[in-house]
N, C-alpha and C positions, 0 to 999 in steps of 0.2 A: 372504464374498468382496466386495472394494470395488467398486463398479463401474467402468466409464471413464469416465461420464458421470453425475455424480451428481445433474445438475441439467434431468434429461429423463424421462418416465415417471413422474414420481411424484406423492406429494401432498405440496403445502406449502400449509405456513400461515403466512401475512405476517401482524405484528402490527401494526398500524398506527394512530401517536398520532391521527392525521387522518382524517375522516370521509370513504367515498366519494362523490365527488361530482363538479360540470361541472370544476374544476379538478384537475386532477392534479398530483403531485410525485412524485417519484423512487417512492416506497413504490408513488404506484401506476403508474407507468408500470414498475418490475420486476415488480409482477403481471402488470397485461398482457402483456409479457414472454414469463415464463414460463409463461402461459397457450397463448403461440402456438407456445411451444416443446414443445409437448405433454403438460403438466401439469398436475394438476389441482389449480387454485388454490379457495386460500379466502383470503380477506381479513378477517381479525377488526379491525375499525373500534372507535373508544372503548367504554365500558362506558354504556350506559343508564344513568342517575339512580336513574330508580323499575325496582320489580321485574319482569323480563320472563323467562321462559321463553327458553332460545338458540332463535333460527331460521336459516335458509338460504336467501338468495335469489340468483338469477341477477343479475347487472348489465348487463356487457360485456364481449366480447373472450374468454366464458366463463368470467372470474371469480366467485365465489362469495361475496358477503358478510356474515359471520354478525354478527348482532345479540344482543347479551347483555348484562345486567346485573352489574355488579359488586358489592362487598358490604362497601365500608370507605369512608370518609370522609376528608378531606382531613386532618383533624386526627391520626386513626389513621397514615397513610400516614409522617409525615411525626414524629409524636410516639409511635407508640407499633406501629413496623413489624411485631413479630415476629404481634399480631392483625392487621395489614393481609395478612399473608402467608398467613396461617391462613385465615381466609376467601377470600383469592382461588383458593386452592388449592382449596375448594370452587368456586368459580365455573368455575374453568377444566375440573374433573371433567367440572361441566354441560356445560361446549362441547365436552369429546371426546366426550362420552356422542350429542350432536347430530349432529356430522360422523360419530359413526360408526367412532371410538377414533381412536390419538393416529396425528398423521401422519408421513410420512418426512422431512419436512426442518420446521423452525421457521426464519422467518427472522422477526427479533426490530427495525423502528424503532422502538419505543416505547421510552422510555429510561425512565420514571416508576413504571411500575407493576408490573411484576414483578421480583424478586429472583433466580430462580433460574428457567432458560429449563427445565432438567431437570421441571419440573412439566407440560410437556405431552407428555413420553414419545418425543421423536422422536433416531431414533440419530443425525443429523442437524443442528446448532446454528449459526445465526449469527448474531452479535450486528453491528450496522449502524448507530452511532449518526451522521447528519449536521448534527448541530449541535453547540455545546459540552456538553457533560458537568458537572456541576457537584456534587452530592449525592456519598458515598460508595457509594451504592448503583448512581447511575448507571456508576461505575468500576466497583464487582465482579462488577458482572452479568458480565460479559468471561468471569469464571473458569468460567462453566459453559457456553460456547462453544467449540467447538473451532475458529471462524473467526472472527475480529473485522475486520472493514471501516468504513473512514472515508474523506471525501474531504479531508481537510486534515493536514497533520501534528502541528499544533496540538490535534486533537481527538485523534488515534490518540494521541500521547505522554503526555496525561492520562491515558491505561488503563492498569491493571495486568493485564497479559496472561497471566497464568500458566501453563498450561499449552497456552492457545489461540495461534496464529500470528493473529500483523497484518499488516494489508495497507492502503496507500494507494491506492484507486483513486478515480479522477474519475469526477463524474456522469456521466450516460448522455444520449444523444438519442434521440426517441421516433422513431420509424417515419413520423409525422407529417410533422415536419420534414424526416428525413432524406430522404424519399423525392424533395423538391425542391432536394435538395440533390444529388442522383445526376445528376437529368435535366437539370438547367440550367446550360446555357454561362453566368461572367461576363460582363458586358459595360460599357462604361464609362455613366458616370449618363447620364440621360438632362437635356435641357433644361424647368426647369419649375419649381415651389416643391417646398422642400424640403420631406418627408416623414419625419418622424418618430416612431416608433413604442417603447412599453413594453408589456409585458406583465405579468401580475401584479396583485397587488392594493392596491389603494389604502390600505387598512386595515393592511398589514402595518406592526407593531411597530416594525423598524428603517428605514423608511421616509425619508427626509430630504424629506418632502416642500415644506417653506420653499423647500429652494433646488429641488426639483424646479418650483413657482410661479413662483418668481421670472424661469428660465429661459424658462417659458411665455409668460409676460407680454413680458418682454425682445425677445420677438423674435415678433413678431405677426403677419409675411408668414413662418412656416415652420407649415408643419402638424402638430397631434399627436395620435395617432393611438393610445387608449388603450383595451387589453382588461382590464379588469378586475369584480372582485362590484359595482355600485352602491350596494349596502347590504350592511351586516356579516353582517346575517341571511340572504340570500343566499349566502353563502360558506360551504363544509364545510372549509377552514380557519381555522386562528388568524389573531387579528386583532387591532389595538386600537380599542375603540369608546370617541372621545371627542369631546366637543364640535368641537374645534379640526379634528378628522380629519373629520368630519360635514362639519364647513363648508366646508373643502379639497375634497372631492369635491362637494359644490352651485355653489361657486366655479368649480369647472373648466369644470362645466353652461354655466357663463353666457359664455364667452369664446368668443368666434366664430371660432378659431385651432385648438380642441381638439373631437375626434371622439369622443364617451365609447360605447365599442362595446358593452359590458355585459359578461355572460358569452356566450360561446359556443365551440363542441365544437374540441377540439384541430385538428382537421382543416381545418377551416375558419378559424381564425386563422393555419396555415401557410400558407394558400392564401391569406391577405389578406397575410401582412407581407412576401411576396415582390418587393413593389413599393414597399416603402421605401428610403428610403435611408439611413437613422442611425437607430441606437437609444440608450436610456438605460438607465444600471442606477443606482438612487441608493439602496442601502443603503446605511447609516453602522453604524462600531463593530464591530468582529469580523467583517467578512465574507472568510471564507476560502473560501468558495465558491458557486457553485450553477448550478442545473441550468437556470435562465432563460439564462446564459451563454452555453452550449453554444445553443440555439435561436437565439439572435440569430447567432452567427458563423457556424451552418448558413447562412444567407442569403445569406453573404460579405458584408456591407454593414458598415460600423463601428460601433464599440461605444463611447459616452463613459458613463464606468464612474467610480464611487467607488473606494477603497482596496479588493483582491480578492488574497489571498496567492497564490492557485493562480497568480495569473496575472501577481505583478510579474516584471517586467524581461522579460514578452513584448513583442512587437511587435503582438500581435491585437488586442490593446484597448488604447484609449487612458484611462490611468487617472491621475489626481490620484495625488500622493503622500500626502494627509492627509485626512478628512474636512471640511477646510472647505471651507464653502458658497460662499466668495469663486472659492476656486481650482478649485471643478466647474465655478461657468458661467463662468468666463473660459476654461476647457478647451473646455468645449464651444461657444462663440464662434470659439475659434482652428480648434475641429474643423470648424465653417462652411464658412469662408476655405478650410479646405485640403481641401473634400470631395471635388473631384475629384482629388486626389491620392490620398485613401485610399481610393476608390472603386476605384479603379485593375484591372483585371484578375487583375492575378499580386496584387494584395493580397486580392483576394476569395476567388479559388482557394486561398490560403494556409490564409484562416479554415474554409474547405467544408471543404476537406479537413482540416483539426484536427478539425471537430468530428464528422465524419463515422469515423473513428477510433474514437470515445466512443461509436458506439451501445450501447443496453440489450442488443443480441442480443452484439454482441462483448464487453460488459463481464459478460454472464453468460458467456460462454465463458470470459474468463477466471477467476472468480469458482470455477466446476467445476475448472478444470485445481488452482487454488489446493487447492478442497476435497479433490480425490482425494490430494493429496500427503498433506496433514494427514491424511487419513482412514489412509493407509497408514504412517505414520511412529509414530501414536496405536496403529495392529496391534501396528505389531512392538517397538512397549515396553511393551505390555501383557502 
């Protein structure tokens, strides 16, 4: 019997490339999720290096975080799959054997390390990759899903779907955000220095942080107002650790213009960015989406934004058409000039309400309505 709601009462297990930790991304903000949706989560976080027995611990929000060892090498993985696969097949034995046998739903962001989702036994499958896709392997995994999820169309088209149904949905907003985004009337700016706020990590890979500097510098009576890891090894995400990127965050330290907030708990940075007035998004290079996005337009306040597919030709965010560095801060110079205009009431209401839409609880609703189709269309051609 399919259920009506396949995404409520049960146990799942989120695979997740990214460790848990102070910062969250999508992977774990749908645990949390669907932990409050009353299920019972586990979050299986990267593989340990050296060898460890699986365990089980409590985190938050009542998710579950299992820690376990993997059992192939990056050269196996990647040169010689069919023993990468053979061993992790034992590894993952171990982690059902921990939780306690396999669960009812797999939901699968790791794109890297597993082949075949069918190795943890659950009648249940969904493949979720939000970034590009690259490897063949990272495309086949698809075929042994019955739901494949992507936020950009760019990534979904890469997959070969086979017998699974695709679906484009956009990231989510955490409860965090969202919840000041219900109570509070827009209003127009207030009189004062501008206030400038990013969130995210200074370390991330696609980062443009040259011109994100420059803009800094440029304009020395506005405030910037940055939550981010201080060091790489503070962060349970990916990162890049290099000289240049070291020195950009020591850099930022010394300017009497920039606020370096450090990490701190989701809750607590929606309750600080409420009071800005402009945000940044300065990926370069393939960015067709993300879920920092959604948090900044919660606020209603404006967005000067790199190139973001999901989002050309909106009005929400103010976006360059190209990654150069010339054409961001002279955008974001004109976004200045005209902040009382984008600040505007009915502009802010515009963004609440878009991103308000996106929550994690309604993006799992949908997410279930999708799966029961699939689950029952997969009945009756069986």
């Amino acid at each position: 019997m399919i259920p009506r709601d396949p995404l409520s009462g049960r146990r799942i297990l989120v695979l997740s490339p990214d460790r848990w930790g102070a910062m969250h991304l999508s992977k774990h903000h749908y645990a949390l999720a669907l932990a409050e949706r009353g299920n019972e989560v586990l979050f299986l976080q990267p593989a340990e290096p050296t060898p460890t027995a699986p365990r089980v611990e409590r985190v938050e929000g009542g998710v579950r975080v299992v820690t376990w060892s993997g059992s192939s090498s990056l050269r196996l993985r990647y040169h010689a799959r069919f023993v990468h696969d053979a061993l992790y097949r034992r590894s993952v034995g171990n982690v059902l054997s921990a939780i306690g046998g396999p669960p009812d739903v797999v939901w699968c962001f790791e794109t890297n390390v597993f082949s075949d989702l069918r190795v943890f036994r659950a009648p249940v499958r969904i493949y979720h990759p939000v970034d590009a896709v690259f490897g063949p392997q990272q495309r086949t995994l698809a075929r042994s899903a019955q739901l494949v999820l992507s936020v950009a169309p760019e990534i979904l088209n890469a997959i070969p779907l086979g017998g699974a149904r695709g679906h484009i949905l956009n990231h989510g907003l955490s409860e965090e955000f969202a919840r000041f985004a219900r109570d509070r009337d827009p209003e127009p700016r207030r009189a004062g220095p501008v206030r400038v706020g990013f969130i995210g990590s200074l370390f991330k890979e696609k980062l443009a942080h040259t011109a994100m500097r420059r803009i800094i510098e440029e304009h020395p009576d506005v405030e910037f107002h940055i939550w981010s890891p201080l060091a790489l090894s503070a962060s349970n995400v990916a990162g890049l650790e290099s000289a240049p990127r070291t020195q950009f965050v020591r850099h930022l330290g010394t300017l009497a213009n920039v606020r370096l907030h450090g990490l701190q708990r989701p809750a607590d940075v929606a309750r600080a960015v409420q009071s800005l007035d402009l945000f940044l998004f300065c990926d370069r290079g393939n960015a067709w989406n993300s879920h920092k996005l959604l948090e900044y337009l919660s606020t209603g306040k404006p967005v000067v934004s790199m190139p973001v597919s999901r989002y050309r030709g909106s009005a929400l965010i103010e976006m360059t058409a190209s990654d150069d560095d010339d054409e961001f801060r002279a955008l974001f110079a004109r976004s200045l000039e005209n902040l009382d205009s984008l600040s505007a009431p009915a502009a802010q209401r515009a963004r609440m309400t878009f991103a308000l839409e996106q929550t994690y609880a309604r993006q799992i609703d949908r997410i279930s309505a999708l799966l029961a189709e699939s689950l029952v269309k997969s009945t009756a051609s069986a």
